[in-house]
C-alpha positions in Angstrom: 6.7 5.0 -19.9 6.3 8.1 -17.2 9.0 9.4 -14.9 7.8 11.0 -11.9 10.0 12.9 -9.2 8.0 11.3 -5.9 8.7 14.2 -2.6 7.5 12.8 0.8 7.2 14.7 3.6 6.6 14.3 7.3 6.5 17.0 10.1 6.3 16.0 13.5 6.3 18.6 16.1 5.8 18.9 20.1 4.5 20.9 23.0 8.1 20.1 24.7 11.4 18.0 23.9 11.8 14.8 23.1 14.3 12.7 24.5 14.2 9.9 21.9 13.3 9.0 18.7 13.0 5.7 17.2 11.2 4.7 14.2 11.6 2.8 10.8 10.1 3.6 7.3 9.3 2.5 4.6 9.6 5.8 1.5 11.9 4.0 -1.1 10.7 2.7 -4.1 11.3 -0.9 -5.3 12.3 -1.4 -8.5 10.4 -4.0 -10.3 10.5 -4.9 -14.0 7.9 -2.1 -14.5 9.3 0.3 -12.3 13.1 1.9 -12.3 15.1 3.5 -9.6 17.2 6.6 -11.0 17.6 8.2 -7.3 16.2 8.0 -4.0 17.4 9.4 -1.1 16.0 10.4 2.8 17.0 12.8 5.2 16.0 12.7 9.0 16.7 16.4 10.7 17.7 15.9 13.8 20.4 14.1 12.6 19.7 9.9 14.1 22.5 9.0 15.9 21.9 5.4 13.9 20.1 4.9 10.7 19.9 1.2 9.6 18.9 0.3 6.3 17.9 -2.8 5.4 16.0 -5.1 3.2 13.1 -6.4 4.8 10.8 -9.8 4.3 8.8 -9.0 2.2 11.7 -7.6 -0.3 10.8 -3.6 0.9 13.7 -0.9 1.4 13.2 -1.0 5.1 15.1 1.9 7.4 15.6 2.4 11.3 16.4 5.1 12.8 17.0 6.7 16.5 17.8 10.3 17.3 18.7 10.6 20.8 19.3 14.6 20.9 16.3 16.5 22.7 14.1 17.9 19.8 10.4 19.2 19.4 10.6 18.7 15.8 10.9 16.0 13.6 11.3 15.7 9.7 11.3 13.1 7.4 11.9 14.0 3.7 12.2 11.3 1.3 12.7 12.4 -2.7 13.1 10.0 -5.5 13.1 9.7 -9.1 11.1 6.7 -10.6 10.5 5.9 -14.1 6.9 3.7 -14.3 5.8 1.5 -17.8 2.3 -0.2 -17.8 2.5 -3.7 -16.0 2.2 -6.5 -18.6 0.2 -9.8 -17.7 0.0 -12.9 -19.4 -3.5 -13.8 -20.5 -3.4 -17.2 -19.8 -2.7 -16.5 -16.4 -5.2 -14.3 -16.1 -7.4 -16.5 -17.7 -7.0 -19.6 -15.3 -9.5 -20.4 -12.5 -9.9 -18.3 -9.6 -9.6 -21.6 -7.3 -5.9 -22.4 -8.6 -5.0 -18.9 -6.9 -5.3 -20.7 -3.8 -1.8 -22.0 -2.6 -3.2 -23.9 0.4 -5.1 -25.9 -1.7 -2.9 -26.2 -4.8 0.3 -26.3 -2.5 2.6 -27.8 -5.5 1.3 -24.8 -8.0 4.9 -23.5 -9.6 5.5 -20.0 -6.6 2.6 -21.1 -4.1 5.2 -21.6 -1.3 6.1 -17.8 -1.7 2.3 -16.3 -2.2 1.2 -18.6 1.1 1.8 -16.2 3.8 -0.6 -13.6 1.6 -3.6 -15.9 1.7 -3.8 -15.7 5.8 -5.5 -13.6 8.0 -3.3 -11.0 8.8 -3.6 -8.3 12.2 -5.6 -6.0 9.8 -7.1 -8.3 7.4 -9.5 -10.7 9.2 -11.4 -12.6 7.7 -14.8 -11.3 8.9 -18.0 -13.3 7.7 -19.3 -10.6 5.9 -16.3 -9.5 3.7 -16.4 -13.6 2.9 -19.7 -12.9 1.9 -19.2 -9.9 -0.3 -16.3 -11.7 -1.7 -18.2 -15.2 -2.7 -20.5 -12.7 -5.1 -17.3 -12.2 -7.4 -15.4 -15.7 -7.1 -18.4 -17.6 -8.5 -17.4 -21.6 -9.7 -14.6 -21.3 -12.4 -14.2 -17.7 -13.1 -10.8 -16.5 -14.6 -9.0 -15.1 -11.7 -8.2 -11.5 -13.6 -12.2 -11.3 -14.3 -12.9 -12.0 -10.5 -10.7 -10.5 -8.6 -11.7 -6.9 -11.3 -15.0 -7.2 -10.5 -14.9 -7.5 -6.9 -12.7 -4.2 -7.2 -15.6 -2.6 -9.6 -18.0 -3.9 -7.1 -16.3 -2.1 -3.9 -15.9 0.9 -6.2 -19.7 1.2 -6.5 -20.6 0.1 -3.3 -18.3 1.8 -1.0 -18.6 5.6 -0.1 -15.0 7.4 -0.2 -15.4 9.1 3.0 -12.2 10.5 5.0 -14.5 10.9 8.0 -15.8 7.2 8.0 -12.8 5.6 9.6 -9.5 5.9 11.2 -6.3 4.2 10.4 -6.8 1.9 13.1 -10.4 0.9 11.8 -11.0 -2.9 10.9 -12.4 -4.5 7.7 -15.4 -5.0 9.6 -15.9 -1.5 10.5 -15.8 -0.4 7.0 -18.2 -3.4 6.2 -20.5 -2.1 8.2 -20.3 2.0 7.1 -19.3 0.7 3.5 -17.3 3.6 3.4 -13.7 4.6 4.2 -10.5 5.2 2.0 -8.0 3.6 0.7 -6.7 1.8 3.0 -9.8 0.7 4.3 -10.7 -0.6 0.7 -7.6 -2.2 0.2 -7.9 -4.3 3.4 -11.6 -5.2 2.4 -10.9 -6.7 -0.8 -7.9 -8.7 0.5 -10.4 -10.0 3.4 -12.9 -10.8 0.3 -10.5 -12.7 -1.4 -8.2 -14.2 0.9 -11.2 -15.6 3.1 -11.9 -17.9 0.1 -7.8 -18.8 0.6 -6.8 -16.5 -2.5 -2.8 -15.1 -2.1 -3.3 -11.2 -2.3 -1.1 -8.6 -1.0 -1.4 -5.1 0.5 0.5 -2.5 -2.0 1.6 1.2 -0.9 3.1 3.9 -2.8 1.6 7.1 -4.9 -0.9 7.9 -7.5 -0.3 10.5 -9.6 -3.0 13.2 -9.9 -4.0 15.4 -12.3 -5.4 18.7 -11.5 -9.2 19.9 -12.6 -9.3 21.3 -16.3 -7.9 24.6 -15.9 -6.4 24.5 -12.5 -2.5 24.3 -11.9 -0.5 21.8 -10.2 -0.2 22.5 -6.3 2.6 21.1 -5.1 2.5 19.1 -2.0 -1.3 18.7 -2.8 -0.7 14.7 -3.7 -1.0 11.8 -1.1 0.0 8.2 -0.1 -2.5 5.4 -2.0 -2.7 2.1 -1.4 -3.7 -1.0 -3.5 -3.8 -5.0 -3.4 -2.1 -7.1 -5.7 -3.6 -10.8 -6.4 -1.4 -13.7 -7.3 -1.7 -15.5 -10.8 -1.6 -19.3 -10.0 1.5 -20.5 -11.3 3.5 -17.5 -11.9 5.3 -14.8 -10.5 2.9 -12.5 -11.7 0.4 -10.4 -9.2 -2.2 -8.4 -10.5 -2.5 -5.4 -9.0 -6.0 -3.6 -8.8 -7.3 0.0 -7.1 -11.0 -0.5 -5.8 -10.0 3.3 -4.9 -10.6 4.1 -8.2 -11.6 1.4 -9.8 -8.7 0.6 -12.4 -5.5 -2.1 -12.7 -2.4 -0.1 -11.8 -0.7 1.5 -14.2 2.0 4.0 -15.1 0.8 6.5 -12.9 1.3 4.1 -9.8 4.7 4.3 -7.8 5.6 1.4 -6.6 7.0 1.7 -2.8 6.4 -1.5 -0.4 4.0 -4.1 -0.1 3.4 -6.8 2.9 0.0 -8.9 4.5 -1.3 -5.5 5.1 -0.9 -1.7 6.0 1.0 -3.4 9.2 3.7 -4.0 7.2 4.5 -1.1 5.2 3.6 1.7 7.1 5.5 5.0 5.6 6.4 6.0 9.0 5.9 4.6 12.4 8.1 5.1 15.5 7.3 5.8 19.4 8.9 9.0 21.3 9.8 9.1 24.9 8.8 12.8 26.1 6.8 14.7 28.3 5.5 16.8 25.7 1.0 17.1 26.6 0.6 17.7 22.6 1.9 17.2 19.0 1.0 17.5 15.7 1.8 15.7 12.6 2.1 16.9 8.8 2.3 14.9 5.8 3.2 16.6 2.3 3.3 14.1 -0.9 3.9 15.9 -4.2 4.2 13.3 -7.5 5.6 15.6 -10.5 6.1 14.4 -14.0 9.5 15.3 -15.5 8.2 14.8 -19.0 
């Protein structure tokens, strides 16, 4: 059991003034059997004129907001306190065939009417031939469904090139086929492809790893940043397994838990459109995940 202090921060700021603001995001952590909620609160500066919370679909704190005073800076600060344990899974669940994972086929499988909509092609996740490809190498005939779906993420570990450079966040799976590199988000949205072109439920996961700085070096706060993972569905439970082809382990304790959805789509921290004249603006994103011992 870990307890982190999560601080999210996001700086817009423009060339001239901004008549409106509107925007929605998604910086509150769920609490989940693994994961507890002491605190969590966000601040917008300027002051919305509304703010809208809300619970969304997929079960995410969802918020809207709309700041109609003219502004050439925006802030988003969210800070919470979560407390993290290691995810427990049931072995024979994990144990059961990779083709059971698909609710389309196994339609009267005990929670396959809620882990449908996560075996579709999604806006981001298409189902390109190649990632169906990739993904066929791992789900061979009959392979337990926590072996599979962890080596597909060891395989994308190895074969993928973290690469900042390589894509964009409005790259596609098959764009990051094609380079085999990308980051996280790229890798999260190829494994899902992998696995849910062979009709396997698997969902898109966002929140924050937390890092550890190189022997002898000191914590720099603000230094952290957003990760993002996939989650794949144990046939017959409620249960998802959530894995990190980032960095090739199973979540645990050091992952915060904030949204999850089809695919980065979904459960974008923050997204919004301005109305302006401003030529120019620039964004910054600070992330610092403390432990409070």
């Amino acid at each position: 059991m870990t307890r982190y202090r999560v601080w999210h921060r996001t700086a817009y700021a423009y060339s001239d003034a901004v008549q409106d603001s509107i925007g929605q995001f998604h910086l509150r952590p769920r609490e989940l059997p693994w994961q507890r909620i002491a605190d969590s609160d966000v601040t917008v500066d300027p002051l919305p004129g509304d703010v809208s919370p809300r619970t969304d679909w997929f079960g995410n704190s969802s918020t809207y907001f709309h700041v109609t005073d003219p502004h050439e800076a925006l802030t988003i600060e969210a800070t919470s306190e979560v407390t993290v344990t290691v995810p427990e899974y049931d072995a024979e669940a994990l144990g059961q065939p990779w083709e059971l994972a698909r609710p389309l086929r196994h339609p009267d499988m005990p929670g396959a009417v809620e882990a449908t909509e996560y075996a579709l092609e999604s806006a981001r996740v298409a189902h390109v031939e190649a990632a169906v490809v990739y993904g066929a190498e791992s789900l061979t005939p009959g392979r337990p469904i926590g072996e599979a779906a962890t080596d597909l993420m060891q395989r994308i570990f190895r074969d993928f090139d973290y690469d900042k450079t390589a894509t964009t966040v409005t790259s596609t799976v098959g764009d990051a086929m094609t380079k085999r590199a990308g980051v996280c988000q790229d890798f999260a949205h190829v494994a899902l492809a992998c696995l849910r072109g062979h009709g396997v439920a698997a969902r898109y996961v966002s929140g924050y790893l937390a890092t550890q700085p190189p022997p002898g070096k000191e914590r720099v706060f603000g230094a952290d940043a957003s990760h993002a993972w996939l989650a794949v569905w144990l046939p017959g439970t409620d249960q998802w397994l959530a894995i990190d082809p980032t960095n090739n382990q199973w979540a645990n304790d050091r992952y915060v838990t904030v949204a999850w959805g089809r695919d980065y789509g979904d459960v974008s921290p923050v997204t919004g459109i301005i109305f302006t004249e401003a030529k120019t603006s620039t964004l910054r994103v600070q992330v610092d995940v403390a432990p409070l011992g």
